[in-house]
N, C-alpha and C positions, 0 to 999 in steps of 0.2 A: 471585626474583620476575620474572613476567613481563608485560609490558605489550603488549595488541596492539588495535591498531583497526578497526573493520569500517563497514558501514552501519548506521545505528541505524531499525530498521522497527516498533518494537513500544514506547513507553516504558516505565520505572519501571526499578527498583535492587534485585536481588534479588545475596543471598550465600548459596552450600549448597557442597554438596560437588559434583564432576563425574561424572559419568555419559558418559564417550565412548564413542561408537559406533563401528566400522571400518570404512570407507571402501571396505573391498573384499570378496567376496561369499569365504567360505570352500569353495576347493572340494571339491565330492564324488566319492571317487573311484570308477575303475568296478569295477563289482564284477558278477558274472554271478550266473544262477540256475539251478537247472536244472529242464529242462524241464515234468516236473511242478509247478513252482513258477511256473510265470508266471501261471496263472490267477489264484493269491493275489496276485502285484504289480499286474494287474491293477484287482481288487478294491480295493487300497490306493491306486491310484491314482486309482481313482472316490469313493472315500469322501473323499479328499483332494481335489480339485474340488471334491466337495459339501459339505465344510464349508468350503474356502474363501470358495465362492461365498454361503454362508449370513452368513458372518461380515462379508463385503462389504456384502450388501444388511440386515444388523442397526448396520451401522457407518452407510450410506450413512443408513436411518433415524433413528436418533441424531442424526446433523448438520443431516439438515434438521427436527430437535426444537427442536435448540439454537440451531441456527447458519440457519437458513433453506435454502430446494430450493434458490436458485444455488449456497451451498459444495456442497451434497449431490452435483450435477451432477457434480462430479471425479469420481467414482468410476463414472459410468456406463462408462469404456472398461475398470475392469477387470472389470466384469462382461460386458464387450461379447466379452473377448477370453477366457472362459472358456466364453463361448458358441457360440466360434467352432469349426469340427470341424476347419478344417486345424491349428490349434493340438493341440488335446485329441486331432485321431488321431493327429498327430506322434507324442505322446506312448503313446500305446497301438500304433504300429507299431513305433517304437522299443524297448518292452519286448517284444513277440510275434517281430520278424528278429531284433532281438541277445541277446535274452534278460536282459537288463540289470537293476537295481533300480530301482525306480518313481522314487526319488531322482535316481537317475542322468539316466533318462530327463527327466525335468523339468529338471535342470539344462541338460542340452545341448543342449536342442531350446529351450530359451526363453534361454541365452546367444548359441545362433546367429540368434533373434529378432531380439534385441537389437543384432546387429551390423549384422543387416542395415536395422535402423530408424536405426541411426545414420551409418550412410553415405549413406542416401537424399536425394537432391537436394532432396526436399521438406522445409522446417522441422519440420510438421508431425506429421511421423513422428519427424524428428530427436527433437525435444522430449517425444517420447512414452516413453523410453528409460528417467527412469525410475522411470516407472511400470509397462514390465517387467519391472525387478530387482524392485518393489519387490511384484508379482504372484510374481514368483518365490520370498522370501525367504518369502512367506506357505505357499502348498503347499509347501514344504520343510518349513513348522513340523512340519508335519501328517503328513510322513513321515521324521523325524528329529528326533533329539533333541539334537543335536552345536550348534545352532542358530545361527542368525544371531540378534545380540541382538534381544531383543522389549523395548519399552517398558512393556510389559505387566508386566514383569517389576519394574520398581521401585516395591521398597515405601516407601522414602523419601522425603524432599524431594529434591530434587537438581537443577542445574541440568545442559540436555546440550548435549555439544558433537558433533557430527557433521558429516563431510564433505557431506553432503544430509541432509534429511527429506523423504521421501514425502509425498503427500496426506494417505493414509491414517494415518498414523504421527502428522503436525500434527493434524487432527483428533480422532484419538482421545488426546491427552492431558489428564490429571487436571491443572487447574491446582491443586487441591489438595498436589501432590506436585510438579510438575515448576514452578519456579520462574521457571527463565529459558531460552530456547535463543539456541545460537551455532552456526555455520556457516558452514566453510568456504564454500563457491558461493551463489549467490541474488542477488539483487536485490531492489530497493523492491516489483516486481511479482510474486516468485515465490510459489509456492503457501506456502510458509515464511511468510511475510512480509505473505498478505494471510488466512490464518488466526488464526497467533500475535496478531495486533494484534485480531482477535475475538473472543479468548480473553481478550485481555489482559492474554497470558504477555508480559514483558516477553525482545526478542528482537533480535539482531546479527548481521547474514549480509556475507558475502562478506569473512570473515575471514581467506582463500585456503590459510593451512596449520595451522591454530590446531590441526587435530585431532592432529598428529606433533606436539606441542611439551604438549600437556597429557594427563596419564594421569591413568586412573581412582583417584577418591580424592580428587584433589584440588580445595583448599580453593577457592572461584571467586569473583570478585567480577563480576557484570555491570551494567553499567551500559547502560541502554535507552534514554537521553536525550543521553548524550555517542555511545553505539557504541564501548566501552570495555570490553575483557575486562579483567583482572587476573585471573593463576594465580599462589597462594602468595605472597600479599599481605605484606608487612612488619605488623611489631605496629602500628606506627602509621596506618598506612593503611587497616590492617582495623579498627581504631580509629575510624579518620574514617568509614568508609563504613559503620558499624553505629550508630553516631550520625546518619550523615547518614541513614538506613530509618527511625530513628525520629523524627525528625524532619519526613521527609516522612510519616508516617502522624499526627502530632499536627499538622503544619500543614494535612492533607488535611480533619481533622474542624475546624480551626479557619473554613477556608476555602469550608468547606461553609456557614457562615454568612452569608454573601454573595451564596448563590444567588438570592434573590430582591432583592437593593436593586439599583438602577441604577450603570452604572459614568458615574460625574459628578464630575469633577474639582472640586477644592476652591474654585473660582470659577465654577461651576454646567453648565461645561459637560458636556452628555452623550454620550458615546461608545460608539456599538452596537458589541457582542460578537455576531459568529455563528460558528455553526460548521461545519468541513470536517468531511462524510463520504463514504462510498464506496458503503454500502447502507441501506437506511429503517429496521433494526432500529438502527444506531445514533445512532436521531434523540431517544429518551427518553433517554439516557446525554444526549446534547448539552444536551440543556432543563435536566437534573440538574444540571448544571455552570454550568448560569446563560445559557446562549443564549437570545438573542434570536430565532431561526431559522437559516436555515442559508445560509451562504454563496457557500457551494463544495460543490456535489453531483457528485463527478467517477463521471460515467456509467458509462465507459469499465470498471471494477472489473465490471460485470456480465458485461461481455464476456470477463473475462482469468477469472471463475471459475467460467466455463459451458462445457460441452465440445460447442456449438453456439451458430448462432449468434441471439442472441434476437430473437424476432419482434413484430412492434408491441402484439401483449396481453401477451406477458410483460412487455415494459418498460413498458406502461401499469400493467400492475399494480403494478410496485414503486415508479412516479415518485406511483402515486395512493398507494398504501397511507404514501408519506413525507408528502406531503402534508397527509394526512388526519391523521397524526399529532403534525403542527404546529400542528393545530389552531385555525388561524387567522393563525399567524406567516408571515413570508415563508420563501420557499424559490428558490432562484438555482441554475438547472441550468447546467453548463459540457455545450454538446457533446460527443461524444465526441473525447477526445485521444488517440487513437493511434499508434502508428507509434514511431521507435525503440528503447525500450528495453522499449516497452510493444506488443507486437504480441501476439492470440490469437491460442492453440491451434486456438479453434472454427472458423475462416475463418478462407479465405484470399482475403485481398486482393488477392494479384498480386506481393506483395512481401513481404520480411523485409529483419528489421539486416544479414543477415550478403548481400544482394542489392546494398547500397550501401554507398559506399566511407566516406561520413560522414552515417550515420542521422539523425544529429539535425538535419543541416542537410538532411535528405532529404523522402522524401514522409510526413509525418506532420500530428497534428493538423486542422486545417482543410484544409489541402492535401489530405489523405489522403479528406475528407469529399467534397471538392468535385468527386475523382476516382470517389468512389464512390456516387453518386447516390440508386440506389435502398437504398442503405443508412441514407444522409444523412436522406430524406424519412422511410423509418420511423422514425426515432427522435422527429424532428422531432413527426411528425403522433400518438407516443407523449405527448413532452412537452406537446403544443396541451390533448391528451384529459384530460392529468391535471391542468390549469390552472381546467377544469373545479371541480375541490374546492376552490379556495385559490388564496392569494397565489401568482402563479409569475414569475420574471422567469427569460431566455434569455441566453446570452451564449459566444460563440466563442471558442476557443482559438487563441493563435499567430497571431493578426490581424496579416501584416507590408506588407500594402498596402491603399490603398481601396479595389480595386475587389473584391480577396478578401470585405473588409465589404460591400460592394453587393451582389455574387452574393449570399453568405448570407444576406442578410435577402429579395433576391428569391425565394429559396426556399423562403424563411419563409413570407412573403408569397403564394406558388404553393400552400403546403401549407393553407394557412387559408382558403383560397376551395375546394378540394377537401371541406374538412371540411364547412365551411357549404353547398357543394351538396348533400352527401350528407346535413346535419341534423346532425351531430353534433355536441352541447354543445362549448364550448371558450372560453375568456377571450380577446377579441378585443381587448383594449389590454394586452395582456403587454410589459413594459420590457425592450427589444433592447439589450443589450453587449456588452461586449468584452475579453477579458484585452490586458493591457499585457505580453510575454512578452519581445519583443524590442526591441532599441536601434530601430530603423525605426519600430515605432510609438509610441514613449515621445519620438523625436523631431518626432514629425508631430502631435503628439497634439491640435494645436489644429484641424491638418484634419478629424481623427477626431470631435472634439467635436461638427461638424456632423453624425453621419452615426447618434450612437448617444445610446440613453438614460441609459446609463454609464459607466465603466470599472470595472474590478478589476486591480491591477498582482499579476500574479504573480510575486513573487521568485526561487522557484526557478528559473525558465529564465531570469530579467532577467538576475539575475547572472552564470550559463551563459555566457550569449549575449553579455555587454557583457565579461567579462572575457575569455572565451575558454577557461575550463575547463571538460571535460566532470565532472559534480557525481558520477558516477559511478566515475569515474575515483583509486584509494586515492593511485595515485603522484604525483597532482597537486592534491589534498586543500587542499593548506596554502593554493592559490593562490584556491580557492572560499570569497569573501564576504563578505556582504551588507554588511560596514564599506567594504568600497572606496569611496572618494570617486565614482568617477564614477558608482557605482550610487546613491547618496544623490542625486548633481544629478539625476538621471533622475527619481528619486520625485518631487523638491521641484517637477522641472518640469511634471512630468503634475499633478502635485498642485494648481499655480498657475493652469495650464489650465484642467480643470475648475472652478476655483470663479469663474474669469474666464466660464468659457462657461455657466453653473449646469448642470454635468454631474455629476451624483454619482458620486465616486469612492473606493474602499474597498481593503485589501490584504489577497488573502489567500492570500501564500506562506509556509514557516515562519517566516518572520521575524516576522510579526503577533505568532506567539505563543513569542516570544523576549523577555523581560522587558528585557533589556538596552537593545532598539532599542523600547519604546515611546513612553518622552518624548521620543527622537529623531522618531520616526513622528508624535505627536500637534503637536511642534515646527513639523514641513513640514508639516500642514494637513492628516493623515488624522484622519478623523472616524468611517469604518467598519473595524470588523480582523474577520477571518475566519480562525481557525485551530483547530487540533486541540483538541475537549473539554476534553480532560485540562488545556490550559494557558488556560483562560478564566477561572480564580477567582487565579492568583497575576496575571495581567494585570490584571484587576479591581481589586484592592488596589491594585496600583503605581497607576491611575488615579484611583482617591479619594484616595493620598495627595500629589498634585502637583496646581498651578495652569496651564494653557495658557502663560503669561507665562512659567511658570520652563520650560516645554520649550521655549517661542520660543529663552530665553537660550541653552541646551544646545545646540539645534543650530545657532545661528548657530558656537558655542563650536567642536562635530564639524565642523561645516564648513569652519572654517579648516584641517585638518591635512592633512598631504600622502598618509598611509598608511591603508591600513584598521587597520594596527596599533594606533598610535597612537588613531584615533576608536573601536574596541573599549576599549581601555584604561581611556579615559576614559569611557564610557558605562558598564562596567563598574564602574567607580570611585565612577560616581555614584549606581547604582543602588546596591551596596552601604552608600553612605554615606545613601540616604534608607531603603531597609529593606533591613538584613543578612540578614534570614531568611528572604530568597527565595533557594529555587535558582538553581544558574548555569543559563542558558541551551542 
C-alpha cells in the first residue's frame, strides 16, 4: 500500500482503477522518403494541421458550452500557433530538404520549439511549453498510430494519474468516466486545478513523483478534501473509504434538506453562510448549497484563465452577469490578488515568482495593484459598473499598512467621480474593506476600523504569514495551521476590534468551512463565514446543533493550550462527540 500526499484543489472521494499517463513524449524515429513520396507527406501533414486545428476550435466550443468563453480562452494559442507559417513551414521545409516522415518533421521542429520557449527569459513563453507538447502529441495522433496516450481512449471509470494534464486534455474530460485526477506538478492556480474544480472532477496536484510509484491497473483511492492518494489500499481501508463515498452521498441528500432554513444556533442566534467563488457560473451551485450570497469573489481567476488580458467590458460583464444572478443577495468582490504563486500567462506585469528571491513577501496582491494603476482603475471602474444591478461591496487584499488602505480607497474614490462625470450608472455607497491577511494588520486592527466598512480575516495567508510556512510548500506541510494558538489570538483580537468599533467582520479562508473550527470561530465572536459551496450545509448543521454559550465555553477551553496539536485534538474530539457523522475536515 501506498500512501502519498499532494495539494487538494478539486473536493470529493472517488475510488476506480488507475489510468497513468507517461510523463515523457515517446520518440519518433527518423525515417526518410523517397523523393516521389514527399508530395504525399506533404499532403499528410496538411490534413494533420487541419484536423487538428478542427478538433481545437470543436474542443475550444464545447468549453465555452460548458464551461464559459474565459476557460475557452486557453486554447486560443494553440490555435494561434497553427496559424502561424514559421511554425507550419518548419514543418513542410523539414520534409521538402530532408525528405523526412511528416511525423518526424513535427516532432523535431516543435521539440526544438519547445526548448527554445523554455530557456527564454520571459516567463511567458517559459509557461507556454506545455502547451507545445501538448499541440505536438495531438498532430502526432493524426499521423501515427504508435500514440501518445489519448484520454479519449478510456472507456471506463478510472481515476488518472499523470505527470501534467494540458488545457486541453482537463477540459475535454467525461466526468462520467474519469473520476478523479492526480498530478505530479500543478498548483492551486494551474490550469489542472482551476478546470477539474469546474468539472467537479474531485483532484490532487503536485504530488511530485506519484506517476513512477503507481501503474496502470491499479486499485486508487483519492481523496479530494484531505489531498490524499492511496495506491493498493489494504482490505480494511478500502473498506473505510467505500463506506466512507456512501456515506458522503446519503449525507449529501440528507443535507440538501437544509438548503433553505437558516443557520441559527439553538439559542437563536443567526449566522450568515456565503460563498467563495472564482467565476459567476458558480454562483447557482452556491445559492444550491444554501448561500446567502457570496463572500469571497476572487477576481484574479479571470485573469489566470484568459490568454489575455481582460478589459473593463469583459470584466463588467462577468462581475454584472454574477451579480444579476444573486439576485438581490450580496456579492463581496476581493480586488485582484496577484503576484506569487498566482502570476498570468496573459500580461506581463513587469515581474514573476521566479524575478524575486521570496514571492510572497514580494510585489503582489495590493502592492502589485497600486504599482499597476491603469490596471488597478479598470477593474475598479468594472466593479463600480456592475454594482449598478445589486448589492456590491469592495474590499483589498494584503492590506499591511494604512496608508496602502488610504491610497486604495483614494482610487476608489478617483474612479467614482470619472464614472459620474461621464453618466455612468454605478452604486455610490458601496461598503469599502479589507482582508485581515497578515500579522501587521490583524495587529493594528483597531486603527484600521477607522479607515474601513469591514474586515474579512483571511486564513490562508494569516496563517502563512504569522507562522512563517509557505502553505505551498509539501516539506513543511505539518508546520501550516490554523490550530496554532497565536493564529486564534489574532482572530479573537480582530474579532473584539471590530464589535468594539461596530465594524463588521466575517472569515473567509478555508478554515470557515472546516467543521472542526466552527464552534471555535462562532466562540471568538465570528458571525459572518464565507467558504467553498460544497462545505456550507455540513457547517449549517454543526450550527443548529450548538448554543453561542457552549462555543464561548470551547474556546475559552482551545485557548488555554500551548500547541495547535493539542487545540485540533480537542476541537476535533468535540465536534465528533456532538455529530459523529460529519466529515473530518
Amino acid at each position: 500500500m501506498l500512501i502519498k500526499r499532494g495539494i487538494p484543489v478539486s473536493p470529493g472521494v472517488a475510488i476506480s482503477r488507475a489510468v497513468v499517463l507517461g510523463g515523457e513524449d515517446q520518440p519518433i524515429p527518423r525515417r526518410t522518403v523517397a523523393p516521389a513520396a514527399v508530395t504525399r507527406e506533404i499532403a499528410r501533414l496538411d490534413a494533420a494541421l487541419a484536423t487538428s486545428a478542427q478538433e481545437i476550435a470543436d474542443l475550444r466550443q464545447r468549453t465555452a458550452e460548458t464551461l464559459g468563453e474565459e476557460m475557452a480562452k486557453i486554447f486560443a494559442f494553440h490555435l494561434g500557433m497553427l496559424a502561424d507559417p514559421t511554425l507550419t513551414g518548419g514543418f513542410h521545409e523539414a520534409v521538402r530538404r530532408e525528405r523526412v516522415t511528416a511525423q518526424f518533421a513535427v516532432y523535431t521542429v516543435m521539440t526544438g520549439f519547445a526548448r527554445q520557449f523554455l530557456a527564454h527569459e520571459d516567463r511567458y513563453f517559459r509557461d507556454r511549453v506545455t502547451d507545445i507538447y501538448d499541440l505536438k502529441r495531438r498532430i502526432l495522433r493524426q499521423l501515427t498510430s504508435r500514440g501518445v496516450q489519448d484520454l479519449a481512449a478510456v472507456t471506463k471509470p478510472a481515476i488518472v494519474i499523470a505527470r501534467d494534464l494540458t488545457p486541453s486534455q482537463t477540459a475535454g474530460l467525461d466526468p462520467e468516466l474519469i473520476k478523479g485526477l492526480a498530478t505530479d506538478l500543478g498548483g492551486h492556480t494551474s490550469h489542472t486545478a482551476i478546470l477539474a474544480h469546474a468539472l467537479g472532477i474531485p483532484a490532487v496536484v503536485g504530488m511530485e513523483d506519484l506517476t513512477q510509484q503507481v501503474r496502470d491497473g491499479d486499485t486508487v483511492i483519492l481523496d479530494g478534501n484531505r489531498g490524499a492518494v492511496v495506491a493498493e489500499p489494504g482490505a480494511s481501508q478500502l473498506l473505510d473509504y467505500r463506506e466512507e463515498v456512501r456515506r458522503l452521498k446519503r449525507q449529501a441528500i440528507e443535507l440538501t434538506k437544509l438548503r433553505d432554513v437558516p443557520a441559527v444556533t439553538r439559542d437563536g442566534v443567526e449566522i450568515k453562510l456565503h460563498g467563495n467563488i472564482e467565476f459567476p457560473h458558480e454562483v447557482p451551485d452556491a445559492l444550491d448549497k444554501g448561500a446567502l450570497g457570496i463572500g469571497l469573489y476572487r477576481t484574479e481567476f479571470a485573469y489566470l484563465a484568459a490568454d489575455h488580458e481582460p478589459d473593463e467590458e469583459e470584466q463588467y460583464r462577468l462581475y454584472a452577469e454574477a451579480v444579476r444572478l444573486l439576485d438581490g443577495r450580496p456579492l463581496t468582490f476581493r480586488t485582484l490578488d496577484l503576484g506569487a504563486d498566482k502570476m498570468p500567462e496573459s500580461i506581463d506585469l513587469g515581474l514573476s515568482a521566479a524575478d524575486e528571491a521570496n514571492p510572497f513577501l514580494g510585489c503582489r496582491s495590493i502592492r502589485l495593484c497600486l504599482q499597476n494603476l491603469p490596471m488597478f482603475r479598470t477593474q475598479l471602474r468594472a466593479i463600480l459598473r456592475a454594482s449598478a444591478h445589486g448589492p456590491v461591496r469592495v474590499m483589498f487584499p494584503m492590506i499591511s499598512s494604512v496608508m496602502e488602505m488610504r491610497q486604495a480607497r483614494m482610487i476608489l474614490l478617483d474612479v467614482k467621480e470619472d464614472l459620474a462625470e461621464q453618466g455612468i450608472a454605478f452604486a455610490s455607497d458601496i461598503p469599502v474593506g479589507m482582508m485581515i491577511e497578515v500579522p501587521s494588520a490583524a495587529i493594528q486592527a483597531r486603527t484600521f476600523a477607522a479607515e474601513v466598512d469591514f474586515f474579512s480575516i483571511g486564513t490562508n495567508d494569516l496563517i502563512q504569514y504569522t507562522v512563517a510556512v509557505d502553505r505551498g510548500n509539501e516539506r513543511v506541510a505539518n508546520l501550516y495551521s490554523a490550530a496554532h494558538p497565536a493564529v486564534l489570538t489574532l482572530i479573537k483580537d480582530v474579532s473584539r476590534v471590530a464589535d468594539r468599533a461596530n465594524v463588521s467582520v466575517g472569515l473567509c479562508g478555508e478554515m470557515a468551512g472546516q467543521t472542526e473550527f466552527t464552534m471555535l470561530l462562532l466562540g471568538l465572536g465570528l458571525r459572518n463565514l464565507s467558504m467553498t459551496p460544497t462545505a456550507i450545509p455540513e457547517v449549517k448543521k454543526l450550527i443548529r446543533s450548538v448554543s453561542v454559550d457552549q462555543c464561548k465555553r470551547l474556546a475559552r477551553k482551545a485557548m488555554s493550550f500551548d500547541s495547535d496539536h493539542e487545540v485540533l485534538n480537542y476541537l476535533t474530539a468535540e465536534r465528533g462527540r456532538l455529530l459523529p457523522d460529519l466529515s473530518p475536515g
